[in-house]
VOPA-939791 format. One record per residue: residue in three letters; x, y, z of N, C-alpha, C in turn. Coordinates in Angstrom, 1 decimal, m for minus. Example, Ala and Ser with C-alpha at 12.3 -4.5 7.8 and 13.67 -1.06 7.14 Angstrom:
<r "ALA" <13.2 m5.7 7.8> <12.3 m4.5 7.8> <13.2 m3.3 7.8>>,
<r "SER" <12.8 m2.2 7.1> <13.7 m1.1 7.1> <12.9 0.0 7.9>>,
END
This chain:
<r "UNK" <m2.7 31.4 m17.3> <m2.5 32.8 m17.8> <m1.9 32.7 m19.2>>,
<r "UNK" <m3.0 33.5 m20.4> <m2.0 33.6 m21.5> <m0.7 34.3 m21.9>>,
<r "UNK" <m0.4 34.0 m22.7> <1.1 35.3 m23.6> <0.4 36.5 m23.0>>,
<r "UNK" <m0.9 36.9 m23.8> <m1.1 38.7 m23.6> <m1.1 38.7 m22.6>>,
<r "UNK" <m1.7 37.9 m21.5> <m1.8 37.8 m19.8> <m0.8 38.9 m19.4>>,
<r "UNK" <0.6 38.1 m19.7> <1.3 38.1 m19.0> <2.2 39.4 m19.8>>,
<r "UNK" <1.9 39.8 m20.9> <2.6 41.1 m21.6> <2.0 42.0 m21.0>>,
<r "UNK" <0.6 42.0 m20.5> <m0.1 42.9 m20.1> <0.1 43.2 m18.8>>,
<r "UNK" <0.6 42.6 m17.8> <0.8 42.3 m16.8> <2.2 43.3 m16.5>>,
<r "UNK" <3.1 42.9 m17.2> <4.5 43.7 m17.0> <4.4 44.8 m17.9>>,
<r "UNK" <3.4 45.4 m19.1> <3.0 46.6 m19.2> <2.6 48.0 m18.3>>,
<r "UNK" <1.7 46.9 m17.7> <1.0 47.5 m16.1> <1.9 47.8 m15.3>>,
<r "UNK" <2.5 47.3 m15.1> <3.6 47.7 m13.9> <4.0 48.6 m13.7>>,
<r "UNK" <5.3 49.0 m15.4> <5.5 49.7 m15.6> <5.0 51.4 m15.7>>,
<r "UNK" <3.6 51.0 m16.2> <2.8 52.5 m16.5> <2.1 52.8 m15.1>>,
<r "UNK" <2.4 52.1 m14.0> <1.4 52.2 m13.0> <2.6 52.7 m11.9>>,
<r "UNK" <3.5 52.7 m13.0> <4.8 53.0 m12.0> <5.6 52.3 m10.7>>,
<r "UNK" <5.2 50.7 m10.8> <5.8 50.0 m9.9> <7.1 49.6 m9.9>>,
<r "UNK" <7.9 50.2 m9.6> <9.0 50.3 m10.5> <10.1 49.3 m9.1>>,
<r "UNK" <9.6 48.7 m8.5> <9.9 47.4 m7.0> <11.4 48.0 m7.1>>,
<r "UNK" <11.9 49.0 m6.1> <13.3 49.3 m5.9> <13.8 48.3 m5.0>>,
<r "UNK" <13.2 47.1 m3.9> <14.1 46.0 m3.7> <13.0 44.7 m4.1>>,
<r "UNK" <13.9 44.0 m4.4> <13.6 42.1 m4.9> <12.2 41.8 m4.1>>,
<r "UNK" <11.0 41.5 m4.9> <10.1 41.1 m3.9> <10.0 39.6 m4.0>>,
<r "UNK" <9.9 39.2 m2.5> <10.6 37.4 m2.5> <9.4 37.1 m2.6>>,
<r "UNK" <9.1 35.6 m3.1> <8.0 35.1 m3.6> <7.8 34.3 m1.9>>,
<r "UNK" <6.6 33.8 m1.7> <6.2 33.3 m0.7> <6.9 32.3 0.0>>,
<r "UNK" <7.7 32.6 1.1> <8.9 31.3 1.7> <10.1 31.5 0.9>>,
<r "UNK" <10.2 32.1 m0.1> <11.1 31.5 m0.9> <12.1 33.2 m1.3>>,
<r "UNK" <13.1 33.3 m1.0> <14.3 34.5 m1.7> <15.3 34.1 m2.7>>,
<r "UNK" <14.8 34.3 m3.7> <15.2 33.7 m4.9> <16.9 34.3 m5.1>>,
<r "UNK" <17.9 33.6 m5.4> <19.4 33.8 m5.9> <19.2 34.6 m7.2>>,
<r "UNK" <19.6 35.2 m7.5> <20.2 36.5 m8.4> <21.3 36.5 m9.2>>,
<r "UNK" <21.1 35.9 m11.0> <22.4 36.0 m11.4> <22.4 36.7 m12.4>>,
<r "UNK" <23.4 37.7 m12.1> <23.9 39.1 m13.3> <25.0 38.3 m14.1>>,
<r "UNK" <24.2 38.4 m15.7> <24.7 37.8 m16.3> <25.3 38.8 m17.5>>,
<r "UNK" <26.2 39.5 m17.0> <26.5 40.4 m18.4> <27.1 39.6 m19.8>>,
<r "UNK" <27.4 41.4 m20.7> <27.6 41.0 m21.9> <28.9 41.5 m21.6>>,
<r "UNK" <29.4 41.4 m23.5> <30.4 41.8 m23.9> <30.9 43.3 m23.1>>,
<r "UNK" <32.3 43.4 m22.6> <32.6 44.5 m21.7> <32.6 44.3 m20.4>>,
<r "UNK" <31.3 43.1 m19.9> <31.3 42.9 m18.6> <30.5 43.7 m17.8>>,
<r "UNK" <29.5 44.6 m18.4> <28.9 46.1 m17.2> <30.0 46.7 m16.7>>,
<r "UNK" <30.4 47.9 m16.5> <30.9 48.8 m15.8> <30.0 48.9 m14.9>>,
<r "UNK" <31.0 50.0 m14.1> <30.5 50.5 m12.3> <29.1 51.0 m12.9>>,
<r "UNK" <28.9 51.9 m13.5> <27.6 52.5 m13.4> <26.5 51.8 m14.3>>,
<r "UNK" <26.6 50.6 m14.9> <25.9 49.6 m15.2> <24.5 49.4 m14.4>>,
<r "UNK" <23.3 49.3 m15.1> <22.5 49.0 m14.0> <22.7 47.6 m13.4>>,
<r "UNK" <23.4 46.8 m14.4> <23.5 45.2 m13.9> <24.4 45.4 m12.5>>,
<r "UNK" <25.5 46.0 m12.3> <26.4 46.3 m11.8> <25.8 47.1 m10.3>>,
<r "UNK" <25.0 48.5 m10.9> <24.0 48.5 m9.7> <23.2 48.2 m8.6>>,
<r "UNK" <22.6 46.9 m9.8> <21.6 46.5 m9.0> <22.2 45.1 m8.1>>,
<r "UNK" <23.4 44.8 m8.6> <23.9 43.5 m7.5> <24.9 44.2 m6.1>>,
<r "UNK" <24.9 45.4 m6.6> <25.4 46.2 m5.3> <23.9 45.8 m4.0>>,
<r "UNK" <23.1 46.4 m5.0> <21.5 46.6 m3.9> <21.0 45.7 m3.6>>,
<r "UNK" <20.9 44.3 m4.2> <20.3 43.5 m3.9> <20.9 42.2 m3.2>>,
<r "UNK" <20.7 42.2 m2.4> <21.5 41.1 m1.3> <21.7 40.1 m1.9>>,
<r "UNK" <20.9 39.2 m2.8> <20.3 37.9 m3.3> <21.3 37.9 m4.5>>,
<r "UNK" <22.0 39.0 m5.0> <22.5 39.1 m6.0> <23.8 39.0 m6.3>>,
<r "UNK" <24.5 38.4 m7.6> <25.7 38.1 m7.6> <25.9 38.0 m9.0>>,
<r "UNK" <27.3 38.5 m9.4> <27.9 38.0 m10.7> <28.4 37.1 m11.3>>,
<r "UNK" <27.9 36.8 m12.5> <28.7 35.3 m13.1> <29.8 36.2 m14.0>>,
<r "UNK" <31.2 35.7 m13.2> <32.5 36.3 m13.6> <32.3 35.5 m14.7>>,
<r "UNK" <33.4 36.0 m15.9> <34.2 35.7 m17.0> <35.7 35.9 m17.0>>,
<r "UNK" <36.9 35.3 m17.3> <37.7 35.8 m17.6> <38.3 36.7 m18.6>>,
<r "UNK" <37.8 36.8 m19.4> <37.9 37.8 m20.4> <36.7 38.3 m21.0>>,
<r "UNK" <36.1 39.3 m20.8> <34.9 40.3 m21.0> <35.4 40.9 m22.4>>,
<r "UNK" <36.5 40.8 m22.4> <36.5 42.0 m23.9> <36.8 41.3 m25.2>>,
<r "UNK" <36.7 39.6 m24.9> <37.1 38.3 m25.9> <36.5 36.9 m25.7>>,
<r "UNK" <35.0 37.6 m25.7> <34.2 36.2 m24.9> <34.2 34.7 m26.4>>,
<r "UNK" <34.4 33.8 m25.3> <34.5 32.4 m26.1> <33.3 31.5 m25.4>>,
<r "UNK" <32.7 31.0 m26.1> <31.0 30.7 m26.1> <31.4 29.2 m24.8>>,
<r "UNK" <32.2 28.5 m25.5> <32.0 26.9 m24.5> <33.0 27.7 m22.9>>,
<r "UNK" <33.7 28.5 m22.9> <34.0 29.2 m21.6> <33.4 29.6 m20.6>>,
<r "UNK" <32.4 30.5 m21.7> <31.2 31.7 m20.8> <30.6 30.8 m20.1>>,
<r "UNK" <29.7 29.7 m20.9> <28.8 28.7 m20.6> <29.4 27.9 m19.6>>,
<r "UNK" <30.6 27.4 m19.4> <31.2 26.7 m18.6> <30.6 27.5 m17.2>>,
<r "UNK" <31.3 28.5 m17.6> <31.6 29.5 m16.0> <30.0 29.5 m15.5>>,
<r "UNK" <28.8 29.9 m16.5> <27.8 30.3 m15.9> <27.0 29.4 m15.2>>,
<r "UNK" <27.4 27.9 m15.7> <27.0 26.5 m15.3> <27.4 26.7 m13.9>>,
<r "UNK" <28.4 26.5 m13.6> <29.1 26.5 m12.6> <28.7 27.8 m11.7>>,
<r "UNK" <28.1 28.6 m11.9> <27.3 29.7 m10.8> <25.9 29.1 m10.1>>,
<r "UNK" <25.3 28.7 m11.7> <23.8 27.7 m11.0> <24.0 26.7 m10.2>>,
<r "UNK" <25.3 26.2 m10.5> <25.6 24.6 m9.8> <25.5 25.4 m8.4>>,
<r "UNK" <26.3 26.3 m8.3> <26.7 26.8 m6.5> <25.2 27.9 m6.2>>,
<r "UNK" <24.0 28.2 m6.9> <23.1 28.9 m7.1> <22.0 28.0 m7.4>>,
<r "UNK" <21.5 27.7 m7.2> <20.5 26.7 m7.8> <19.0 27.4 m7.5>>,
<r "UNK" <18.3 27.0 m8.9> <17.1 27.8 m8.5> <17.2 29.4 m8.4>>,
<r "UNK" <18.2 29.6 m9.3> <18.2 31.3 m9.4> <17.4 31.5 m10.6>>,
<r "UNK" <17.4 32.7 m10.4> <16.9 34.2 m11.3> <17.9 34.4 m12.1>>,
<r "UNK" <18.1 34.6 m13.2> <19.1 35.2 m14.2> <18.9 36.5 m14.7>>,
<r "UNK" <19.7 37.6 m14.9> <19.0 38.4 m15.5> <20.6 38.8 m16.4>>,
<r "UNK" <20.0 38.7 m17.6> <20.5 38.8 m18.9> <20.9 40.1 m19.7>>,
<r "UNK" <22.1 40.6 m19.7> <22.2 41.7 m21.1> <23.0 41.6 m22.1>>,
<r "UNK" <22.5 42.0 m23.1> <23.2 41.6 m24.7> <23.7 40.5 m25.1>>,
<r "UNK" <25.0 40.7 m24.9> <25.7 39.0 m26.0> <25.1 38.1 m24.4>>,
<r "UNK" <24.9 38.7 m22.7> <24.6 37.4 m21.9> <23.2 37.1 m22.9>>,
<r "UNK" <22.8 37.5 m23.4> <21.2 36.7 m23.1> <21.5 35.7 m24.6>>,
<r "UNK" <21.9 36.1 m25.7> <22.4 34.6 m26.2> <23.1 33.9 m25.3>>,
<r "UNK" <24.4 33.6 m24.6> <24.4 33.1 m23.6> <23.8 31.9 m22.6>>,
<r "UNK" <22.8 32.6 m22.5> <21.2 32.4 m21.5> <20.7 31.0 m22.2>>,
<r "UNK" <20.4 31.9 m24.1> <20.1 30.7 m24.8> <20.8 29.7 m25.4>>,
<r "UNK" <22.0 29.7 m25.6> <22.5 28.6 m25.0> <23.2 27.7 m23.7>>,
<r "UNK" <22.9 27.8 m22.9> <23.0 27.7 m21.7> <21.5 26.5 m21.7>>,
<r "UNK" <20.5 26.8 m22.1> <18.9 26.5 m22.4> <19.7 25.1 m23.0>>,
<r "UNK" <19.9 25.3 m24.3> <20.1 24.2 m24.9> <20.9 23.2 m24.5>>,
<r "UNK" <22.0 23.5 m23.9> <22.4 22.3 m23.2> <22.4 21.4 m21.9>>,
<r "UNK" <21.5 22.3 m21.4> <21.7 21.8 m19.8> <20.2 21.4 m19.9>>,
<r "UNK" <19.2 22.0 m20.7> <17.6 21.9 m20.3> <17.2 22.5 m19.6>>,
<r "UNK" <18.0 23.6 m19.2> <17.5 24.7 m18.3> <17.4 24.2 m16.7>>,
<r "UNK" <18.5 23.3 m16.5> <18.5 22.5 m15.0> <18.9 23.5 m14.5>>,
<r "UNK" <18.2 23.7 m13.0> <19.3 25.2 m11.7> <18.3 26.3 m12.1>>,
<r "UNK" <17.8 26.9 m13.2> <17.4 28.0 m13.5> <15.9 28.3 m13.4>>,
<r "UNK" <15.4 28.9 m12.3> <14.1 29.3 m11.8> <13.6 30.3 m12.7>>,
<r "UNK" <14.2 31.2 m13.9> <13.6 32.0 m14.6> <14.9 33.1 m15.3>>,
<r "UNK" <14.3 34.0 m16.3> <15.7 34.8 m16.9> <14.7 35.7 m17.4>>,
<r "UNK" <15.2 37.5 m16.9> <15.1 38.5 m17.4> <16.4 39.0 m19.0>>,
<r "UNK" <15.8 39.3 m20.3> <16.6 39.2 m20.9> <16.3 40.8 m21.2>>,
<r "UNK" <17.4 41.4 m21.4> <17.4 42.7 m22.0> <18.1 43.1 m23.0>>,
<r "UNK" <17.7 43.9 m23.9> <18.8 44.3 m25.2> <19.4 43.0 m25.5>>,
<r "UNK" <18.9 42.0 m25.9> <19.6 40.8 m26.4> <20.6 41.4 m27.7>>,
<r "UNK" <21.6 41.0 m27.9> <22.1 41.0 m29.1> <22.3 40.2 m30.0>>,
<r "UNK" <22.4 40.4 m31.6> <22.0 39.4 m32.5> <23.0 39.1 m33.0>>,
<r "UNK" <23.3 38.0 m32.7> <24.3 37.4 m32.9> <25.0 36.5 m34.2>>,
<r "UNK" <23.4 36.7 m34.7> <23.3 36.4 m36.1> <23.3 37.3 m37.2>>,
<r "UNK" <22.9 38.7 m37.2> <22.3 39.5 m37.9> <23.4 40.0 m38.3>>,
<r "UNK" <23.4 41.1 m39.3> <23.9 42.1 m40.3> <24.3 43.4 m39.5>>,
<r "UNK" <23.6 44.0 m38.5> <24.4 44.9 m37.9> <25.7 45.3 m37.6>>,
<r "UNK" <26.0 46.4 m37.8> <28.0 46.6 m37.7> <28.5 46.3 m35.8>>,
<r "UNK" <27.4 46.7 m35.3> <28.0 45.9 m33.7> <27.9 44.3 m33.5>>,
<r "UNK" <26.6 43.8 m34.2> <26.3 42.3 m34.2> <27.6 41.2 m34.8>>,
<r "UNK" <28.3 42.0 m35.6> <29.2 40.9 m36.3> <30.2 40.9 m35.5>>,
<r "UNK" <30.4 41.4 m34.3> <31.6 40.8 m33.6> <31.7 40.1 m32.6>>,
<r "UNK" <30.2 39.4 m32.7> <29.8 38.3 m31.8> <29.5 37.1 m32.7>>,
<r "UNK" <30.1 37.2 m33.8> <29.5 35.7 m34.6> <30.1 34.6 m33.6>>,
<r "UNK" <31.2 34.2 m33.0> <31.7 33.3 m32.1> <30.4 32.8 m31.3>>,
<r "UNK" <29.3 33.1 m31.3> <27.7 32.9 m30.4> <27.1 32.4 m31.0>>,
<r "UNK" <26.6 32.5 m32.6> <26.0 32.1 m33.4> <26.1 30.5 m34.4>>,
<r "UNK" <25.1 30.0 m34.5> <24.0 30.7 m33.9> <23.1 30.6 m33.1>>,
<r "UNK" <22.1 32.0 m33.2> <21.1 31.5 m31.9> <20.6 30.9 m32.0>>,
<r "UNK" <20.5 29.9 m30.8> <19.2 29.2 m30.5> <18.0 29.7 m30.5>>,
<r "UNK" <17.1 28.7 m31.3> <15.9 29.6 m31.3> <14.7 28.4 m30.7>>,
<r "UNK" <15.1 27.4 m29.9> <14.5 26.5 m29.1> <13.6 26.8 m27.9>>,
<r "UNK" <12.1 26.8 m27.9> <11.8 27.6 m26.5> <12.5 27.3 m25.0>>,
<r "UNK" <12.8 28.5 m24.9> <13.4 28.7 m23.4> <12.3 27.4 m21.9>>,
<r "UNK" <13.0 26.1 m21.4> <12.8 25.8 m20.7> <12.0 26.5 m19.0>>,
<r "UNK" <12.1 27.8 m18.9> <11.7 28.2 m17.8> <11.2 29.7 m18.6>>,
<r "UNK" <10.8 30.1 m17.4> <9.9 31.5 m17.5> <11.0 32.6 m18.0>>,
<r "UNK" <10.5 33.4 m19.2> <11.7 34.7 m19.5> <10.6 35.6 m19.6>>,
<r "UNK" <11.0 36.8 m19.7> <10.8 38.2 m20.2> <12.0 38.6 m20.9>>,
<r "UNK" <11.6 39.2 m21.6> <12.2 40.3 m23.0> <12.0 41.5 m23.0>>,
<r "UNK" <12.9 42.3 m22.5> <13.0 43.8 m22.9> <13.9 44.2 m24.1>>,
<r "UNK" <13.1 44.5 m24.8> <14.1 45.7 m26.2> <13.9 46.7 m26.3>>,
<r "UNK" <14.3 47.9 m27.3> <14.3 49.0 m27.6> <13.8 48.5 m29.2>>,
<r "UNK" <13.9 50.2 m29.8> <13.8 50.3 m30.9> <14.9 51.0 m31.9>>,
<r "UNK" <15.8 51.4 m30.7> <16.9 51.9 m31.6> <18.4 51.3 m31.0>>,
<r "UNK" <18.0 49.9 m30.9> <19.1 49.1 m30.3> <20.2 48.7 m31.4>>,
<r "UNK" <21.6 49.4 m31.6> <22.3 49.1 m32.4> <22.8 47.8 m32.7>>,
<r "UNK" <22.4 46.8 m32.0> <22.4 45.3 m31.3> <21.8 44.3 m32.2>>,
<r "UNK" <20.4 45.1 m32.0> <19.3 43.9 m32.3> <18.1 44.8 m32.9>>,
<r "UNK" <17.6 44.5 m34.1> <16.3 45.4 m34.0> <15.3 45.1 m33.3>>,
<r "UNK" <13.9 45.8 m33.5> <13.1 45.4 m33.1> <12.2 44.0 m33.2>>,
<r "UNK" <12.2 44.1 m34.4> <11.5 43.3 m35.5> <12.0 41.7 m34.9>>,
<r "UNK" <13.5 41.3 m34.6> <14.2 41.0 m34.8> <14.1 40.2 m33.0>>,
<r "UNK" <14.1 41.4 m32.4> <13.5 40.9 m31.1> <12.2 40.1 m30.6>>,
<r "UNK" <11.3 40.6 m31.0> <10.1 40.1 m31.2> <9.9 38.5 m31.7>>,
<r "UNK" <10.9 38.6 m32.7> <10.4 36.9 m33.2> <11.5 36.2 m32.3>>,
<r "UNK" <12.6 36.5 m31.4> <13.5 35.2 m30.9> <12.6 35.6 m29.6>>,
<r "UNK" <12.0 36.8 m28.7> <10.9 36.6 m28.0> <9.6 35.2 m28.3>>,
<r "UNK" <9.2 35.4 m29.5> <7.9 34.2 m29.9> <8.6 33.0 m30.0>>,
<r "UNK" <10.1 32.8 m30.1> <10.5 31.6 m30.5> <10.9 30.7 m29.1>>,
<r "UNK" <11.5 31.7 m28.3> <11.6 31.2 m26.4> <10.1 31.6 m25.7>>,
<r "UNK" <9.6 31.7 m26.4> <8.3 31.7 m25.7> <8.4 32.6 m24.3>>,
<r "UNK" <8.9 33.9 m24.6> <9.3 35.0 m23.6> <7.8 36.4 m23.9>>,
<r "UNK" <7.5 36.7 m23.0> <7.0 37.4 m23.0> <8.2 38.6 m23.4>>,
<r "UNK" <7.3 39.3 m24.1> <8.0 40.9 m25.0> <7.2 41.6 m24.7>>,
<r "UNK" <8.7 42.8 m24.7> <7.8 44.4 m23.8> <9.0 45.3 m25.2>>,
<r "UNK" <8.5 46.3 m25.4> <8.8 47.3 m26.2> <8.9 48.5 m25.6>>,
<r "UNK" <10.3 49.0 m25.2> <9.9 49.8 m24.6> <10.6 51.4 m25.3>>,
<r "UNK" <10.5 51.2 m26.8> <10.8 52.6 m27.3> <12.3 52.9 m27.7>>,
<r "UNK" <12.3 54.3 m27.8> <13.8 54.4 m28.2> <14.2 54.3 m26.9>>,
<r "UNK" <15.2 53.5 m26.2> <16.7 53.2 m25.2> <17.4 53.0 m25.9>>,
<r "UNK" <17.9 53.0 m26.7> <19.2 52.4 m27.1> <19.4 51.2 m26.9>>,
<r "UNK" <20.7 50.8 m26.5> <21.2 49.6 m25.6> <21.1 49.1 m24.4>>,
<r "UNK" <20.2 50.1 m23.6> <19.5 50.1 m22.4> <20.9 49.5 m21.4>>,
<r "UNK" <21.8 50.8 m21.8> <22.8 50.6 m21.1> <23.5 52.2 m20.7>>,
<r "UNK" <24.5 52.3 m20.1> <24.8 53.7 m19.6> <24.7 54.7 m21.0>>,
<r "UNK" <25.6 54.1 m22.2> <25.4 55.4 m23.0> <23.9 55.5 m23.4>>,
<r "UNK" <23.3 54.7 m23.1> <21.6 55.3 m23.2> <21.0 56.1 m22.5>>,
<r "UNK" <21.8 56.7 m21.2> <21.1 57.1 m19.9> <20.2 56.1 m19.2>>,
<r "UNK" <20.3 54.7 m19.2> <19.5 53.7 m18.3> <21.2 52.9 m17.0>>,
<r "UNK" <22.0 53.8 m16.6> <22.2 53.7 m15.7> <21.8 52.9 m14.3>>,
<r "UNK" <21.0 53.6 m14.1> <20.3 52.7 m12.2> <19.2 52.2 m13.1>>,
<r "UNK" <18.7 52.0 m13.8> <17.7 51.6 m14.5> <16.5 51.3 m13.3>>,
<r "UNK" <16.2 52.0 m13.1> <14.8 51.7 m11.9> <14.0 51.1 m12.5>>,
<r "UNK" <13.1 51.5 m13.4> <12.2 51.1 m14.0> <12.2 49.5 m14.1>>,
<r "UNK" <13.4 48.8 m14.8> <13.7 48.0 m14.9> <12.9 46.6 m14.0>>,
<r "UNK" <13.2 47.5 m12.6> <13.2 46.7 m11.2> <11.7 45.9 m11.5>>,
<r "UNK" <10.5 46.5 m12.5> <9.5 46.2 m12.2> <9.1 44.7 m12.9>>,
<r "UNK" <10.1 44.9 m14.2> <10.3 43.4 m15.0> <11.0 42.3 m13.8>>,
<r "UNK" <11.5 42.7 m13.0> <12.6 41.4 m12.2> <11.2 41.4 m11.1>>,
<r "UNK" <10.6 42.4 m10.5> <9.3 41.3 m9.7> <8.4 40.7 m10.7>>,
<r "UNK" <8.6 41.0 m11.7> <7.0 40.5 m12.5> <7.5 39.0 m12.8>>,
<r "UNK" <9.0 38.8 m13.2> <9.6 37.7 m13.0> <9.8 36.8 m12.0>>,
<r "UNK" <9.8 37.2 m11.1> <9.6 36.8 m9.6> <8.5 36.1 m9.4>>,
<r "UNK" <7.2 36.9 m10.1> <6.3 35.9 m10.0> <5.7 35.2 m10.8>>,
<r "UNK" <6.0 35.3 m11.9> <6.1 34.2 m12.9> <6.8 32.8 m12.5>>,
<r "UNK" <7.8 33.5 m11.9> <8.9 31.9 m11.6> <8.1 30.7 m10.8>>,
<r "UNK" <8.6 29.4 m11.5> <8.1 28.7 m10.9> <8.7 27.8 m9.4>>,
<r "UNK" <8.2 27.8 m8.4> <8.8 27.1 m7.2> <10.1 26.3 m7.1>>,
<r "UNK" <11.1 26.3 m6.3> <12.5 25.5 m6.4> <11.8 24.4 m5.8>>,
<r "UNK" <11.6 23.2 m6.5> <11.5 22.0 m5.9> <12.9 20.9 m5.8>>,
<r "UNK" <12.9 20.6 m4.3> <14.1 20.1 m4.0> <15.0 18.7 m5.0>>,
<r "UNK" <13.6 18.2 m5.6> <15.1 17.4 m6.7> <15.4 18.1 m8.0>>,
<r "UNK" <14.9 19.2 m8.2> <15.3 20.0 m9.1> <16.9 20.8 m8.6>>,
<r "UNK" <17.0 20.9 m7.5> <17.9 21.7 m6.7> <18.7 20.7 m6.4>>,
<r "UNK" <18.5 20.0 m6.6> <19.9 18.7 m6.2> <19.8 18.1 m7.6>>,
<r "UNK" <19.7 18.3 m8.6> <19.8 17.5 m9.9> <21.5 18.1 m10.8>>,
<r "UNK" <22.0 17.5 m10.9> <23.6 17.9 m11.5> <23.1 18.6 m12.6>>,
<r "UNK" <23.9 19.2 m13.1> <24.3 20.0 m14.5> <25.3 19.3 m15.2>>,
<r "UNK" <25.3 19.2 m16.8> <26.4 18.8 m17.0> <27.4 17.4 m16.6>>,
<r "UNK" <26.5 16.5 m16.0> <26.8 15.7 m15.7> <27.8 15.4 m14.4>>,
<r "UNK" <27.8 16.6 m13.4> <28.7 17.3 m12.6> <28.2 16.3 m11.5>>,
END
């Protein structure tokens, strides 16, 4: 299946209104669920926040401090979720999905069955919200070891579009455009984000199988 395949694919979904309100488990297999927030952490009415209420499979990768993220910390912590999670699903917002990608670079993507990324923020870029994440930068722009999708906006104060699009072609993620949302976060009105749900099965099946020495392979030398 090519790139378009698979843009086309979670295009469909969406316009066909599959919008999967629970986790559809791939064959034998119920994939672990890691909510990977950004800066702030998601609040209660977060869809990240949400959807790990609703989804059994689902869980948070704490941080100690959300309002003063330190890059070799984050990474520690989130290591340490896949270690106890292996073979999960990630699903990524803002400063998590740089995060994500570095996370990629140093581990080789060991533990990690696949990553939904949303509203990435640029961690590199000129934007007046971007520059208070230079501590992340820069991004990696190494293709992503396992299967991603990319959701952005067009009026993401974060990240442009433009801007999305090429660290999409660079992790070799499939990209979806999905208009003005904002931050695709509550002050956007994408609260329960249903829609969303339809990118996390199209992920689901993208993902590739948890093979057992992959699932027993250390991280980090752990």
């Amino acid at each position: 299946m090519t790139f378009a395949d698979l843009t086309g694919q979670a295009s469909a979904l969406t316009q066909a209104g599959a919008l999967g309100r629970t986790v559809k488990p791939r064959s034998g297999h119920r994939s672990s669920i890691l909510m990977v927030p950004g800066l702030g952490g998601s609040g209660p009415t977060h869809w990240q926040t949400r959807w790990e209420q609703e989804i059994p499979e689902a869980e948070r990768v704490d941080q100690s401090d959300w309002d003063r993220p330190a890059l070799g910390e984050w990474t520690a912590n989130l290591v340490d979720a896949i270690r106890r999670r292996p073979g999960a699903l990630l699903v990524a917002h803002s400063l998590g999905c740089a995060l994500v990608a570095h996370l990629a670079a140093v581990t080789g993507g060991r533990g990690v069955d696949g990553v939904l990324l949303v509203a990435p923020a640029d961690v590199d870029g000129d934007t007046p919200a971007g520059k208070s994440l230079r501590g992340f930068a820069p991004m990696p722009r190494r293709r992503l070891p396992f299967p991603s999708l990319l959701v952005a906006s067009r009026t993401d104060p974060f990240m442009t579009i433009e801007r999305a699009e090429a660290f999409a072609r660079s992790w070799g993620s499939v990209f979806t455009d999905i208009g003005d949302a904002g931050h695709i976060n509550v002050d956007s009105g994408h609260g329960a984000w249903i829609e969303g749900r339809a990118y996390l099965n199209t992920l689901m099946d993208l993902a590739r199988p948890t093979a057992p020495a992959r699932r027993e392979c250390p991280l980090l030398g752990a």
